[in-house]
Structure formats: C-alpha cells, structure tokens
Residue, then its C-alpha position, 0 to 999 in steps of 0.5 A: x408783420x412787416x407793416x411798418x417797414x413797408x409804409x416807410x419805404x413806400x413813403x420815402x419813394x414816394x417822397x422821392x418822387x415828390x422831391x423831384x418836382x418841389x426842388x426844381x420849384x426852388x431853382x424857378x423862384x431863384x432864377x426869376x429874382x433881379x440881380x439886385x434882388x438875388x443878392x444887394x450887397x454884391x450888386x451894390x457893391x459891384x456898382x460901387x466899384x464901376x463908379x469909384x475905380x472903373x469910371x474915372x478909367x472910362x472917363x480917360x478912355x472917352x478923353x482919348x477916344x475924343x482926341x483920336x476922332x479930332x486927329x483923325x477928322x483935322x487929317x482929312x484934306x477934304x473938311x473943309x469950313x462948315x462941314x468941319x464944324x459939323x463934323x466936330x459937333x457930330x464927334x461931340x455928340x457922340x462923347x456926350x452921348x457915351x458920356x450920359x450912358x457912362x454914368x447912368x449904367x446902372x439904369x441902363x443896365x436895370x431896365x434890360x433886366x426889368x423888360x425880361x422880368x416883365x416877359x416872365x411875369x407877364x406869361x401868366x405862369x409859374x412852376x407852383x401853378x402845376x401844383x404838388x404832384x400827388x402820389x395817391x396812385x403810387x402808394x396804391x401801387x407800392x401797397x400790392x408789393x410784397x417787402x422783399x420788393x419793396x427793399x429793391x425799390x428802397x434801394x433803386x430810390x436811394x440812387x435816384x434820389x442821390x442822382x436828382x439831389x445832384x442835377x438839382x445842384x447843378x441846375x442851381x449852379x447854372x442860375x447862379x453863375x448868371x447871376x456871377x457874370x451879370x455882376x462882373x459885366x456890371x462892374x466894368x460896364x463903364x469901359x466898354x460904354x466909353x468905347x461908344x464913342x469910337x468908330x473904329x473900337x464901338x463894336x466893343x460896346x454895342x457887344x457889351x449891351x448885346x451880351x447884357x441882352x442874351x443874360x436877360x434873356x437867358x432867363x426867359x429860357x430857363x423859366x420855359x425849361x422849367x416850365x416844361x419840365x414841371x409839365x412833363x413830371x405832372x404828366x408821368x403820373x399817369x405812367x403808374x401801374x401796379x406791375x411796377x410803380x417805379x416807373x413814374x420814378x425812372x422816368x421822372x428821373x429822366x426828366x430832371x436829367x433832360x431838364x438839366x442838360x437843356x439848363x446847361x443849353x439856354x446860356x448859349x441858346x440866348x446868346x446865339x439868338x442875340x448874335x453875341 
C-alpha cells in the first residue's frame, strides 16, 4: 500500500549515504587547483599589487638595508685593504641577489606550488579512482523494513544529512582559506624578500619562504585525508546488515566528521613539519 513512500525513503537514505562521498569528491578537485588556476583574477591581481605598491617599498627597504651593511662594515676597525673590498662585494652580492628574487617572486612563488602539484600528481591517485559507492546492499536492506521503520530512519537521515552538508562546508572553507592566505603572503612577497639581504633581519624572509613551503605542503596532507577517508567509507559498506542498515550511515557519518577534524589539523601539521 505504502510502496511508494518506501522506495522514496529508502532512496533518499541511500542518496544520503552516496552524497557523503561524492561531495568530498568536490572538495579533493578544489584543493589540487594552482592558486592561479583556483581563482586568476585575484592571483593576477595580487601580483599586480606586489609589483606596483609593494616593490617600489621593497626596493627602499634594500636601499636602507645596503646603507646600514656599509655603516656596519666601515665601523669595524678591523677591515682593512682588500679584505674591505671583499666585504663590500659580498654585501653587494647579497642586494643583488635579494634584488633578482624581488622582482621574479612570482616565479619563485610558482615553482613551490608546482613541486607540490607534481607530488600530487605523481601519486597515482585521486579520490574519483575509489569509484561511486554502491548501495545495492543498503537497499536490499531497507526493503525488509517495515514503513513505520523506515520513517525513523527518514527521520535519522535527515539529520545526518544536514550534519555531513555542514562538515562538507567546513571542509570547503579549510581548502579555501589556504588559498586566501597564499593570496595575501603573494601579495606582500616583495618585503619580506628585500629583508634577505640583512644579516640581522634575513630570519624574516627566509620565514616567509618556509611558510610558503608549509602552504605547498598543506596540500599534499589534505589530498592524504581525503584520500583515506574516500578509503574508510568504501570499506563501511561492508558494514550493512539486515538488522540495521543504518549502520553504514552512523558510520560513514563518523568518518566525515573525523575527516573534517583532521582537515582543521594539516595547516598545522605542515607548518610544524617546516619548522614555521
């Protein structure tokens, strides 16, 4: 009598389960985008305003820092000769060389993003390769339910849906605020670059390129997580039995939560493996 309302709820549970995975699926294909690629307006933009506001500072900071290093070499009593014309060149050196990473940031800045996308792409997977998760088993299942069973599971898979639809929201957030700050470091890369050419403030820029380091990495570990968990609600299909089918729900449900959690965690698992 009620055979329609049944294969509805059976379908929507089963669509429920399926959505886990497959919107995940989406989060992996954003996270494994270039910051160029993500988004080229803004990366353009960004890099328009390093070149046109922020270097012409950056080229005043590296004027200052070559005077201070010229103060602080003529004060040594112990220059003397050709070792002060050693020296001077060695400062010189140094200013050129900050000079040259200056003004070809963006490449710098590029080929760190490119050595993480090779990783990626070298690993020989992507979260599409587990394939769509059938629910065959699932629906055998839910068929052997009576309706007023069923509706207590409509109900239980409303919430759980509404609680995955939000993890997945946060775990879009999570790739896209990395995608926020690689913006923002980019557009600033000039100073912390001009700093280079200090002994004393250098720490500064040599930090900047470790923390562009831990963002390139960052992605590496959220391709991992997503990986595993595209694993973990493969494997709980298994999990079904007649008695109750909303297992595979619960714990697929568990999973995404779990895989949310550790997608908060890799921003600061690449950072401390860099040493930022």
């Amino acid at each position: 009598m009620f055979e329609w309302l049944e294969e509805g709820i059976s379908e929507f549970i089963i669509n429920t389960f399926s959505s886990m995975f497959t919107n995940f699926s989406s989060v992996y294909n954003t996270a494994i985008m270039s910051p160029s690629a993500f988004n080229k307006e803004i990366w353009d933009a960004v890099v328009s305003f390093n070149k046109n506001a922020v270097l012409p500072i950056a080229w005043s900071i590296l004027s200052l820092f070559l005077l201070l290093e010229l103060a602080s070499l003529f004060k040594r009593a112990d220059v003397k000769g050709m070792e002060c014309i050693y020296w001077i060149c060695q400062i010189l050196l140094k200013i050129m060389f900050s000079k040259i990473i200056m003004e070809n940031m963006t490449v710098i800045i590029d080929a760190i993003f490119e050595i993480s996308a090779e990783i990626v792409s070298n690993s020989s997977f992507t979260i599409s390769e587990l394939g769509n998760i059938s629910a065959s088993e699932m629906g055998d299942a839910l068929s052997k339910c009576s309706t007023l069973t069923l509706m207590g599971y409509f109900i239980t898979s409303m919430i759980l849906s509404f609680g995955a639809g939000i993890a997945r929201i946060l775990a879009e957030v999570i790739v896209k605020l990395r995608f926020i700050e690689i913006y923002v470091f980019t557009g600033v890369a000039a100073i912390p670059f001009a700093t280079l050419a200090s002994q004393e403030y250098g720490v500064i820029g040599k930090n900047f390129i470790k923390r562009m380091c831990a963002l390139a990495l960052h992605v590496i570990f959220i391709v991992l997580v997503l990986y595993m968990y595209g694993l973990l609600m493969k494997g709980s299909m298994p999990t079904i039995d007649a008695s109750n089918p909303m297992n595979a729900l619960y714990e697929g449900f568990g999973y995404t939560i779990l895989a949310v959690i550790a997608l908060f965690q890799t921003g600061s698992w690449s950072k401390s493996l860099i040493g930022v």
